[in-house]
C-alpha positions in Angstrom: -14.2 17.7 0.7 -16.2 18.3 -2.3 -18.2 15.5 -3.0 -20.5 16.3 -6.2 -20.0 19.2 -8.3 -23.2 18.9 -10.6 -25.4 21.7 -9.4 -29.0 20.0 -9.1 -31.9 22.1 -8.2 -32.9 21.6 -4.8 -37.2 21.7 -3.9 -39.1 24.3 -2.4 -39.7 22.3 0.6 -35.9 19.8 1.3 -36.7 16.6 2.8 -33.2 17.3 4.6 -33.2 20.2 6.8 -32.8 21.7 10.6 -35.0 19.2 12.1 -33.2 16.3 10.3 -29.4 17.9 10.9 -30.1 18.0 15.0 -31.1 14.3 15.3 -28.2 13.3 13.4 -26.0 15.4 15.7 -27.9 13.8 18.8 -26.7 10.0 17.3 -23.4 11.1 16.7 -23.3 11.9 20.1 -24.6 8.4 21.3 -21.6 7.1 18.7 -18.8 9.2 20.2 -19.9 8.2 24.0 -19.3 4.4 22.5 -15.7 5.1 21.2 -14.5 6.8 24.2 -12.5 4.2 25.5 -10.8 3.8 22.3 -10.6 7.8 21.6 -8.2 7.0 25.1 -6.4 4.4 24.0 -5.3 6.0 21.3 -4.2 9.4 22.3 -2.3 7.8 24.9 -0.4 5.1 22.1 0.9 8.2 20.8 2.4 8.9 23.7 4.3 5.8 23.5 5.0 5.8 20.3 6.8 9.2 21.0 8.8 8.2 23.7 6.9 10.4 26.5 5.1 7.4 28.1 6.7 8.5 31.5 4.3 11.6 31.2 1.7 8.5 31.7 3.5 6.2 34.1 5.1 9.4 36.5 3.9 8.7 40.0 5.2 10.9 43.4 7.8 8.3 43.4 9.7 8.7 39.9 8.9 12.9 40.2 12.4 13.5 40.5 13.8 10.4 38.8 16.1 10.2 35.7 13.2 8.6 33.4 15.2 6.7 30.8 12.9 6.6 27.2 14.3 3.3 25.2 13.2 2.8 22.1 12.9 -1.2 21.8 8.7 -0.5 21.3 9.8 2.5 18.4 12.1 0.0 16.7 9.8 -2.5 16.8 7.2 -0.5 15.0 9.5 1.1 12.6 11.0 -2.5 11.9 7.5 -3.5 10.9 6.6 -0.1 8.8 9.8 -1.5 6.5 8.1 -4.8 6.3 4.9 -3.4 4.9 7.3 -0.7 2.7 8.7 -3.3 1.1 5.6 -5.3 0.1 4.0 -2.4 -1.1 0.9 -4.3 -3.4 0.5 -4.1 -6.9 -3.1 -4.8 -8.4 -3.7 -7.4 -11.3 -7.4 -7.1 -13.0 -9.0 -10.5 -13.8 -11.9 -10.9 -15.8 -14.3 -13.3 -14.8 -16.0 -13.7 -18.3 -14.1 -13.8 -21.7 -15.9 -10.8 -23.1 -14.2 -8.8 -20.5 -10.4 -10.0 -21.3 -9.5 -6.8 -22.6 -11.2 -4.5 -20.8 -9.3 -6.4 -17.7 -6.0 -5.6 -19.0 -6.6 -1.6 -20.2 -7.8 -1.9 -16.4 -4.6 -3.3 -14.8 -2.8 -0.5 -16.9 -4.9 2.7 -15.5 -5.4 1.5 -12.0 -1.7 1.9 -10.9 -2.0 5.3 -12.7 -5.0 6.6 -10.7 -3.2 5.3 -7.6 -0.1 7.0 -7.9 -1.6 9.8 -8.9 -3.8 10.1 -5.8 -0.1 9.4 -4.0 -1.0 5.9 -2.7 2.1 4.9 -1.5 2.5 7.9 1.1 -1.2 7.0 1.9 -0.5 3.2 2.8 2.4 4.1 4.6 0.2 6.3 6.8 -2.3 3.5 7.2 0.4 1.3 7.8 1.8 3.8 10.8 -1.5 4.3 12.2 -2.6 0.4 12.1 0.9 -0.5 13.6 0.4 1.8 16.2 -3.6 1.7 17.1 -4.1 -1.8 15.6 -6.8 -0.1 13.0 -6.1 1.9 9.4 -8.8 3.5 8.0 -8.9 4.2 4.1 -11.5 6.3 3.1 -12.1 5.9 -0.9 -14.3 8.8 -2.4 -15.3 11.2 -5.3 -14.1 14.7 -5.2 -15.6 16.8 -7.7 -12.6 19.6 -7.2 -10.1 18.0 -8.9 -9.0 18.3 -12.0 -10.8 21.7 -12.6 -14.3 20.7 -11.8 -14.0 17.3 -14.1 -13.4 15.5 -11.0 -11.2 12.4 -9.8 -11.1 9.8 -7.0 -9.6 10.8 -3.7 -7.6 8.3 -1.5 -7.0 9.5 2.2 -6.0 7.8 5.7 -8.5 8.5 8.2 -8.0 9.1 11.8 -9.9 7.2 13.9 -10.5 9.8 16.3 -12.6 11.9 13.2 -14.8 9.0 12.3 -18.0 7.6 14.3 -19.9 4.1 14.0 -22.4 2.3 15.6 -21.5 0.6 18.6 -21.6 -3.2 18.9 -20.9 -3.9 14.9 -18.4 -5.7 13.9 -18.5 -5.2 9.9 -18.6 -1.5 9.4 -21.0 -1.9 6.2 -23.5 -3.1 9.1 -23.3 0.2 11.0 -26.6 2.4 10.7 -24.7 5.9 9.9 -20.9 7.0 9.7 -19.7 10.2 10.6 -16.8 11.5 10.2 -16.0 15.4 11.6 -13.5 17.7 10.6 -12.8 21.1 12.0 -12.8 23.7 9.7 -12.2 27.8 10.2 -15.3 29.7 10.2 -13.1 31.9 7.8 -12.6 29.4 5.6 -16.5 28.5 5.9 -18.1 31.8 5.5 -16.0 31.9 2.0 -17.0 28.6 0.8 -20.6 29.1 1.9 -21.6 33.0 1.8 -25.2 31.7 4.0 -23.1 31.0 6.7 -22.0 35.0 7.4 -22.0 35.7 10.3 -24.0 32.5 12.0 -21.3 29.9 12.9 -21.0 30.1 16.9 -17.4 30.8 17.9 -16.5 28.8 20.8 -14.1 25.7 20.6 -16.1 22.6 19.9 -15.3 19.1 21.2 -16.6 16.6 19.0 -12.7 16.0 17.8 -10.5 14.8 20.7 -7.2 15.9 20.8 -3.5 14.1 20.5 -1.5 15.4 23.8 1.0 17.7 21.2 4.3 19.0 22.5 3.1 22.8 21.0 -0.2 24.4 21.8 -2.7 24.1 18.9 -5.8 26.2 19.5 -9.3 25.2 18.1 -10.1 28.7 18.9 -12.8 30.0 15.9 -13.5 26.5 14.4 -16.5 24.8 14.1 -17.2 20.9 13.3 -18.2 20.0 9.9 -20.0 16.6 9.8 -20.5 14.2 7.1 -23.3 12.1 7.6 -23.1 8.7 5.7 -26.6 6.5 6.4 -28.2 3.6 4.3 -31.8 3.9 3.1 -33.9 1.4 1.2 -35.1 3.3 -2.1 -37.8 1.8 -4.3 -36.7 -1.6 -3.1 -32.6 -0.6 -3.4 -30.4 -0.4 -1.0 -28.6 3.4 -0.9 -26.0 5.3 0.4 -27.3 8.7 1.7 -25.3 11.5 2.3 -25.6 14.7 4.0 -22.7 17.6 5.0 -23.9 20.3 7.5 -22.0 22.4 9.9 -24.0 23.7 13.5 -28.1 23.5 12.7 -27.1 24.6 8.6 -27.4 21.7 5.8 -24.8 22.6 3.6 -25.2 19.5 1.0 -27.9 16.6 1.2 -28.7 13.9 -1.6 -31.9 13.7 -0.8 -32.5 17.1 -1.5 -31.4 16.8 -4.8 -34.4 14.8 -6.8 -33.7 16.6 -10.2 -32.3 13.8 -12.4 -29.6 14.5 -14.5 -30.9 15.6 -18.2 -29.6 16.1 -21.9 -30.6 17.9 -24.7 -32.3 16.6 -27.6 -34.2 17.7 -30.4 -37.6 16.6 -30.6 -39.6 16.0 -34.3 -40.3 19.7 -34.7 -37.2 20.9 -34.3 -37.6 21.9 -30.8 -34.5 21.6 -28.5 -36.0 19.8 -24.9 -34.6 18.3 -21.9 -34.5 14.8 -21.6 -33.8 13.0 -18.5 -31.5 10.0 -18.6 -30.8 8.5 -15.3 -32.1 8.4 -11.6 -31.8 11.5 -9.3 -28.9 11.4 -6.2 -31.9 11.0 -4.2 -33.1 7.8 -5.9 -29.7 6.1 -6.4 -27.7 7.6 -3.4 -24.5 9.4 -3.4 -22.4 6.3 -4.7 -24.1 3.5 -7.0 -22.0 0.7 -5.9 -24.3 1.2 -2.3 -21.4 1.0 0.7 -19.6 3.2 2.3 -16.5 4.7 1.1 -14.2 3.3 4.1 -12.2 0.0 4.6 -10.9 -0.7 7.6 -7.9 -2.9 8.1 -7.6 -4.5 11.6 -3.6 -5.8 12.8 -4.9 -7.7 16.3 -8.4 -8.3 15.9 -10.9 -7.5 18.8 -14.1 -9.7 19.3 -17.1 -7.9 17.9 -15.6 -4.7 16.8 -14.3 -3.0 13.3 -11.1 -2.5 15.3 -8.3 -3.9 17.0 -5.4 -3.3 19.0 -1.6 -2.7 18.1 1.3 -3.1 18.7 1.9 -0.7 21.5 -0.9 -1.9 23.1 0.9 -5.7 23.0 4.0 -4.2 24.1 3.8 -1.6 26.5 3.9 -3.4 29.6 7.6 -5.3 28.6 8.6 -1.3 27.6 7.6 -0.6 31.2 9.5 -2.7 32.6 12.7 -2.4 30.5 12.3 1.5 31.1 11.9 1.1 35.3 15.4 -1.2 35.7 17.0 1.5 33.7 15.3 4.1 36.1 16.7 2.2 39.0 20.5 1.6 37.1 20.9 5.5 36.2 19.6 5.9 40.0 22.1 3.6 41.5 24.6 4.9 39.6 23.5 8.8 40.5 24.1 7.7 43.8 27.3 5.7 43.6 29.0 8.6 41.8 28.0 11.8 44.1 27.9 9.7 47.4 25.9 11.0 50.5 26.7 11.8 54.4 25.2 11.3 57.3 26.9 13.7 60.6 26.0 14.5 64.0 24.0 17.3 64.8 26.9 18.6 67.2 30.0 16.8 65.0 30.9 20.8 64.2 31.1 20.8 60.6 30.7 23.5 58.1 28.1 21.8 56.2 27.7 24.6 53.4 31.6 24.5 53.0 31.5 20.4 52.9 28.8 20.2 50.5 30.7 22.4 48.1 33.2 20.8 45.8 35.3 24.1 45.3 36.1 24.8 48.8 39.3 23.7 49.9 38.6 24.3 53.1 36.1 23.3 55.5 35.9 24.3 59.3 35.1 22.1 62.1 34.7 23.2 65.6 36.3 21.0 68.1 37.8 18.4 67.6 36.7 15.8 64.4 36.0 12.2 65.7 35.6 9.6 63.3 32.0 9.1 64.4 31.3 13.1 63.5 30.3 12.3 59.5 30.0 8.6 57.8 29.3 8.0 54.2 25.6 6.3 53.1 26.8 3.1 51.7 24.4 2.6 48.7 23.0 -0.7 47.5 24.8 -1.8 44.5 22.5 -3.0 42.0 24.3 -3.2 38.8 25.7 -6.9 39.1 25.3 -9.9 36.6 21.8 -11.0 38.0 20.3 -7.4 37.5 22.1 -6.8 34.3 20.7 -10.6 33.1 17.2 -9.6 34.4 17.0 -6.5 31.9 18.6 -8.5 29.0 15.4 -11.2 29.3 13.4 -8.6 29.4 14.4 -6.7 26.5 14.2 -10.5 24.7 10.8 -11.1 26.1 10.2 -7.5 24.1 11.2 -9.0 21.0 9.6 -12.7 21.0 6.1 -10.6 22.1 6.7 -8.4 19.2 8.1 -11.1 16.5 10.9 -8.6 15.8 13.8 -10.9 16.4 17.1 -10.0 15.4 17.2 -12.0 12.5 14.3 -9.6 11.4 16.8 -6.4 11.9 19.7 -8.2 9.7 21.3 -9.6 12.4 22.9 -13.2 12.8 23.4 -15.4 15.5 26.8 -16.4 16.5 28.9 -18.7 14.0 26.7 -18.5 11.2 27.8 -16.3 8.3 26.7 -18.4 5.1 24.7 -15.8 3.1 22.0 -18.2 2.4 22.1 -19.2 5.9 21.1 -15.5 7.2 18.7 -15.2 4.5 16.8 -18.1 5.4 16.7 -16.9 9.0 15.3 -14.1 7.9 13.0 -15.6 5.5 11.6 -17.3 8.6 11.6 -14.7 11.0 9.6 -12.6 9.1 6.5 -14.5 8.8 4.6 -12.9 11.3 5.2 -9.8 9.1 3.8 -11.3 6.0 0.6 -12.6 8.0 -0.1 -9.0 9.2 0.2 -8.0 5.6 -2.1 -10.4 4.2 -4.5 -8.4 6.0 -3.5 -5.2 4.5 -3.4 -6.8 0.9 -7.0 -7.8 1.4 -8.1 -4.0 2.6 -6.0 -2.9 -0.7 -8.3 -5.0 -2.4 -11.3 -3.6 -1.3 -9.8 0.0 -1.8 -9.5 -1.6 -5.9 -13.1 -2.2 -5.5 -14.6 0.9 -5.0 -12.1 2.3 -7.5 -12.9 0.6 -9.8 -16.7 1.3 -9.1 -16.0 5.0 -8.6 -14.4 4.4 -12.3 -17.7 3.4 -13.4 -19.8 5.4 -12.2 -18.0 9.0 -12.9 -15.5 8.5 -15.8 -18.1 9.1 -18.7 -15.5 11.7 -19.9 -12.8 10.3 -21.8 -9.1 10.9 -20.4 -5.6 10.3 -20.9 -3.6 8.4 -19.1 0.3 8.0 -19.8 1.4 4.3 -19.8 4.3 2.8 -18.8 5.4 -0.9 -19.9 7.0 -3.7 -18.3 9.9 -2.9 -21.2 9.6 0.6 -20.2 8.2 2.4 -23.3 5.6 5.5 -23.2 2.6 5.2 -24.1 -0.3 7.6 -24.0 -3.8 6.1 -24.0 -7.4 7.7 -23.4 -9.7 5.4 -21.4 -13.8 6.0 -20.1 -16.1 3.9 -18.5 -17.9 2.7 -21.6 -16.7 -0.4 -21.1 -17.3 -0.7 -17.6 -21.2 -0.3 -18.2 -24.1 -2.6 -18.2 -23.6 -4.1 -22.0 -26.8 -5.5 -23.7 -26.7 -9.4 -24.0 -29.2 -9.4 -26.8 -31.8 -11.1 -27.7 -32.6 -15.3 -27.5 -35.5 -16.3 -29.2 -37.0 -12.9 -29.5 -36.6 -12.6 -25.4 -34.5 -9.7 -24.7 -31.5 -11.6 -22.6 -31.3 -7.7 -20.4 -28.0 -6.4 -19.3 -24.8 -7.6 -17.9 -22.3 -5.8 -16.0 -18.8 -6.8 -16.5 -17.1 -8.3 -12.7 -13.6 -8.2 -12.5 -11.6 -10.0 -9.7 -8.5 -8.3 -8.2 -4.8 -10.4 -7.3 -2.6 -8.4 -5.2 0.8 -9.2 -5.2 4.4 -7.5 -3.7 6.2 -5.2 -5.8 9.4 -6.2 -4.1 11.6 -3.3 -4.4 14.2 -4.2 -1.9 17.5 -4.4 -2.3 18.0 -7.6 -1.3 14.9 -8.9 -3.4 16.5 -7.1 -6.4 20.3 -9.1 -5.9 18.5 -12.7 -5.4 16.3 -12.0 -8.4 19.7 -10.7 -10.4 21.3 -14.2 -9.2 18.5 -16.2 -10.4 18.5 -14.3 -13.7 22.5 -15.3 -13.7 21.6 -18.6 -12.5 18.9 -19.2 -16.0 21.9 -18.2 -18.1 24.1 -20.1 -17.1 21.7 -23.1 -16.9 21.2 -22.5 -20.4 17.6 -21.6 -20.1 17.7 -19.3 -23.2 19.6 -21.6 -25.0 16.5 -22.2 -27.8 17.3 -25.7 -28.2 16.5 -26.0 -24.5 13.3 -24.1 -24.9 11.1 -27.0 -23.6 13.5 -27.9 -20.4 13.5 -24.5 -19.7 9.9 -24.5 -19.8 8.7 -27.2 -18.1 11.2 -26.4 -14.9 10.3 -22.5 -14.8 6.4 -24.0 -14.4 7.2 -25.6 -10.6 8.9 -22.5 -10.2 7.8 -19.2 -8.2 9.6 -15.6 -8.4 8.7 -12.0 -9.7 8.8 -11.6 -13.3 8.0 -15.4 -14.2 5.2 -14.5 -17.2 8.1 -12.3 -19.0 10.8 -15.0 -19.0 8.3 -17.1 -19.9 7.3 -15.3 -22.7 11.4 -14.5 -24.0 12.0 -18.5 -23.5 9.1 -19.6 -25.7 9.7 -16.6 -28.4 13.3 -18.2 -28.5 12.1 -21.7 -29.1 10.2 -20.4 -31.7 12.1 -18.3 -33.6 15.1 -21.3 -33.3 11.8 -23.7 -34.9 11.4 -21.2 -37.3 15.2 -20.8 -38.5 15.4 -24.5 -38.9 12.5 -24.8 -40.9 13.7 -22.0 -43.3 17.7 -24.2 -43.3 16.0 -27.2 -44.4 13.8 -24.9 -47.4 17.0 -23.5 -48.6 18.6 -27.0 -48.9 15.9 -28.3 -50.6 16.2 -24.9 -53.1 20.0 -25.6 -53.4 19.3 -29.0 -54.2 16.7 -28.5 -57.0 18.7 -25.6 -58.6 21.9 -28.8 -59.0 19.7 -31.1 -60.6 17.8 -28.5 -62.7 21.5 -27.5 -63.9 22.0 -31.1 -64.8 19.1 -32.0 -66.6 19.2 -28.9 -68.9 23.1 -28.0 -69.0 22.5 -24.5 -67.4 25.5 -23.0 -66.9 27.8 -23.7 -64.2 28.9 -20.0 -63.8 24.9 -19.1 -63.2 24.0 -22.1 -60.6 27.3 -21.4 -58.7 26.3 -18.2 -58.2 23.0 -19.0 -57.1 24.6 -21.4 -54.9 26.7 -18.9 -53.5 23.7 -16.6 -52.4 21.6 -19.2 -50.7 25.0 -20.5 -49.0 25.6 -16.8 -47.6 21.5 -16.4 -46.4 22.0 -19.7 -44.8 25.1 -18.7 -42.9 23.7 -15.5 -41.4 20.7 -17.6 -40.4 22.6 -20.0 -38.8 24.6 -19.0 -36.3 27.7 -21.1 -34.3 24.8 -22.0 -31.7 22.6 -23.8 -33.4 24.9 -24.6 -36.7 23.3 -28.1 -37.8 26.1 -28.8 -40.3 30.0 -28.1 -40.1 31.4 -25.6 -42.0 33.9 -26.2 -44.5 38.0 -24.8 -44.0 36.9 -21.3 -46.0 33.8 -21.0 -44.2 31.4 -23.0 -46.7 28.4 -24.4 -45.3 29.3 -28.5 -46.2 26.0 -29.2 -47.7 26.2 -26.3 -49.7 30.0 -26.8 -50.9 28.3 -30.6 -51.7 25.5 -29.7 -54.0 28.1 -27.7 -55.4 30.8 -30.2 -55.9 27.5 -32.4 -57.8 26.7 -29.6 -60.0 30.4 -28.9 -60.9 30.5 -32.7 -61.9 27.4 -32.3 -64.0 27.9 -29.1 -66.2 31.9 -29.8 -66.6 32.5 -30.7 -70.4 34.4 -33.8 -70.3 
């Protein structure tokens, strides 16, 4: 992972070097012997979670057993992956002072963009798997100065917990002394990146990384460990995030080493071009300037005085056990019952090769064949109601341990069948779900966070972003941080006020894409029409009910309902100006004998404005049998009477 792609010039004499690089390896090693009982745990939950748990479970008794896999502990987890799919968050930007209103909103537009573009929706649903699983997701949140040729973007990934390394005995892991994580990399791959690394990498297999038990045989043959090393250091009274990469005894990146502050080029008063620093050095201010480190960890089961927890395989294993032995013993019983076994006599005489064989026809006895000679073993028969009910409780015990009753799948209990009925059930089933994924919403808030600061710190390059609107239309717009940065509050008094940095506050909500979210929000749209709730005369009814309501999409109809009442207001007012026009053109007539001729016409025009302004739906007056608006056909009735010679 490239991290920084500003070369810096690094001193004669690196505060980070060989000496630094092998204590760091020697507390890694402290932090790896911590996790090891969780390294375990959760190469053997994928073991479960791939239906080879009897590879875990296979004594000398079961060697030669059926061993039955059900998959009650795969559909629970895959029912609960589509729980999280389809409340897959959505991030709303809040100021938290008025000056920042509008840099809160250009913010809610470019955040989803930077997200998708960084694919965050196949990374949640990887943190989702891996937390459902292990009970822990692990987002990691960082710069990578690679992308976008060399300008540089942020980088969303889902750790694996077996790659990353904390302190032991933390529970927050901003409180952990150093994080590592480790990656193996080919020496290949290494020796190309770095050319001071030809021909010094060792070459045997290096165990830092456990392994997942894989059905094919990956080699780790001719790869060494790459280690980043994140660690917190107090700098001129600030609180950093240091960072070093390094690979065997070689540092191949270190902040610390890089004290050369970033500089521009200026033109001093005679003319001559100089460089002028203007900021702090990565060794003054760290690697990121928002000070923590670039994970968030998002627990499912939490587990006393750790960063982790435990899952749902670890919740459920034992009733899949079970479950997964009765049908052991069933397939057994019915093994035996099918292909029945013999007992005979030593001396009874029979061909036992000939017996044994179902194609023979034949089979020789010597002497004669007594009924005692060969019996049949009478096996128990264990497939009866009691053994039968015994796995049904426990495959429901699987369920209520797991929250994923059938209502949760879709199904029904018997007799009910009212839509709303099911839907309710389901409604209720699922709130374990949505209290898991509270959780999950929170870690997607932090992961906004350090967006956001990441934002901040690196986007002083303007760039485009393409925009799409809640009514669907394209836009293009170019966005930087200069907004985002400490902003002057001026002076009070002659006392310069100093700086402010604009806060925002994040509101995570569901995007609610599934189908049956997107028919009940159809049939409440229905439901609003047929109310009448854009009828514009109803504007304020409609208003003051759809405020006690709740559903996706409520600021929008909002919005349409009021922009009817208004434009209805508006209409109104202009009927009751054209009147009043109508009006003073009949008495005008009459006072100065205008011609009828002329203030018919006139007449005529407003009475045509005021029918396509007035439409059947909010008509105020009743038309007349040719289509005449009344009051019209009445002023002109008066100023008929008025300009008629007698």
């Amino acid at each position: 992972m490239d991290i920084n792609n500003n070369a810096t010039m690094i001193p004669s004499k690196p505060m980070i070097g060989e000496n630094e690089v092998r204590k760091g390896m020697e507390i890694l090693k402290k932090y790896k012997q911590g996790k090891t009982n969780l390294e375990n745990r959760i190469i053997k939950n994928e073991k479960w979670w791939k239906m080879r748990h009897w590879d875990l479970i296979e004594t000398e008794e079961f060697k030669d057993d059926p061993k039955p896999a059900s998959g009650w502990l795969f559909n629970t987890i895959i029912s609960k992956h589509a729980d999280y799919m389809d409340s897959f968050p959505s991030s709303d930007i809040l100021p938290r002072e008025e000056g920042d209103v509008e840099e809160a909103k250009r913010l809610s537009s470019i955040i989803p963009v930077v997200m998708k573009q960084n694919g965050y929706r196949k990374v949640y649903s990887e943190e989702a798997w891996y937390k459902l699983k292990h009970g822990t997701g692990v987002y990691g949140v960082f710069w990578d100065g690679s992308k976008l040729n060399g300008m540089g973007d942020i980088l969303i990934e889902c750790m694996d917990l077996l790659s990353i390394f904390w302190e032991p005995g933390i529970k927050d892991i901003q409180d952990s002394e150093n994080i590592f994580t480790v990656e193996l990399v080919s020496n290949a791959k290494l020796e190309q990146n770095y050319p001071q690394l030809q021909g010094q990498l060792s070459k045997t297999e290096d165990s830092l990384v456990k392994k997942y038990m894989y059905d094919e045989s990956i080699s780790t043959e001719g790869k060494s460990a790459v280690v980043d090393w994140y660690y917190k250091k107090k700098v001129n009274g600030k609180d950093t995030v240091q960072y070093i990469k390094f690979v065997d005894d070689f540092v191949l990146y270190a902040t610390e080493n890089q004290t050369q502050p970033p500089m521009s080029q200026e033109t001093d008063i005679f003319g001559n071009v100089v460089n002028v620093p203007i900021g702090e050095s990565l060794a003054q201010k760290g690697l990121y300037d928002h000070g923590k480190y670039p994970f968030v960890f998002d627990t499912l089961f939490p587990d006393v005085g750790m960063p982790t927890g435990f899952g749902f395989v670890d919740v459920c294993k034992n009733a899949q056990t079970s479950i997964d032995v009765y049908n052991n013993a069933f397939e057994k019983n019915i093994q035996f019952v099918a292909s029945p076994r013999y007992m005979t006599r030593n001396d009874g005489g029979i061909n036992e090769e000939e017996f044994s064989n179902p194609n023979e026809l034949i089979v020789h006895v010597d002497g004669n064949l007594g009924e005692d000679s060969i019996r049949t073993i009478d096996p128990p028969v264990l497939i009866n109601g009691n053994y039968i009910s015994l796995l049904e409780n426990k495959i429901q015990e699987m369920k209520e341990t797991a929250g994923n009753r059938d209502a949760n799948t879709g199904g029904a209990s018997a007799g009910v069948t009212a839509a709303s009925a099911i839907a309710a059930m389901i409604e209720v089933g699922g709130k374990t779900s949505r209290d898991q994924i509270a959780t999950t919403y929170e870690a997607h808030k932090d992961v906004v966070y350090l967006v956001i600061e990441l934002i901040r710190q690196f986007y002083d390059v303007p760039r485009q972003f393409r925009i799409i609107g809640q009514d669907g239309q394209t836009s293009f717009e170019q966005y930087s941080n200069e907004g985002l940065k400490p902003q002057s509050q001026g002076n009070d008094f002659g006392v310069d006020m100093g700086f402010r940095k604009p806060e925002f506050d994040i509101e995570v909500k569901a995007e609610k894409e599934s189908a049956y979210t997107t028919l009940s929000q159809n049939e409440l749209a229905l439901q609003f029409y047929s109310n009448g709730f854009f009828n514009p005369e109803m504007s304020d009814q409609a208003l003051a009910t759809i405020d006690m309501m709740e559903f996706q999409g409520k600021d929008r109809c909002i919005e349409k309902i009021q922009m009817n009442g208004t434009m209805y207001t508006q209409m109104i007012q202009m009927q009751q100006q054209m009147l009043q026009m109508a009006e003073m053109i009949d008495t005008l007539g009459a006072e100065r004998g205008s011609d009828y001729q002329m203030a018919s016409q006139m007449s005529d025009q407003i009475n045509g404005r005021l029918n396509s302004m007035n439409p059947a739906s909010v008509d105020t007056t009743m038309p007349t049998e040719n289509g005449e608006n009344s009051l019209v056909a009445k002023a002109k009735a008066q100023a008929a009477g008025s300009t008629t010679p007698r």
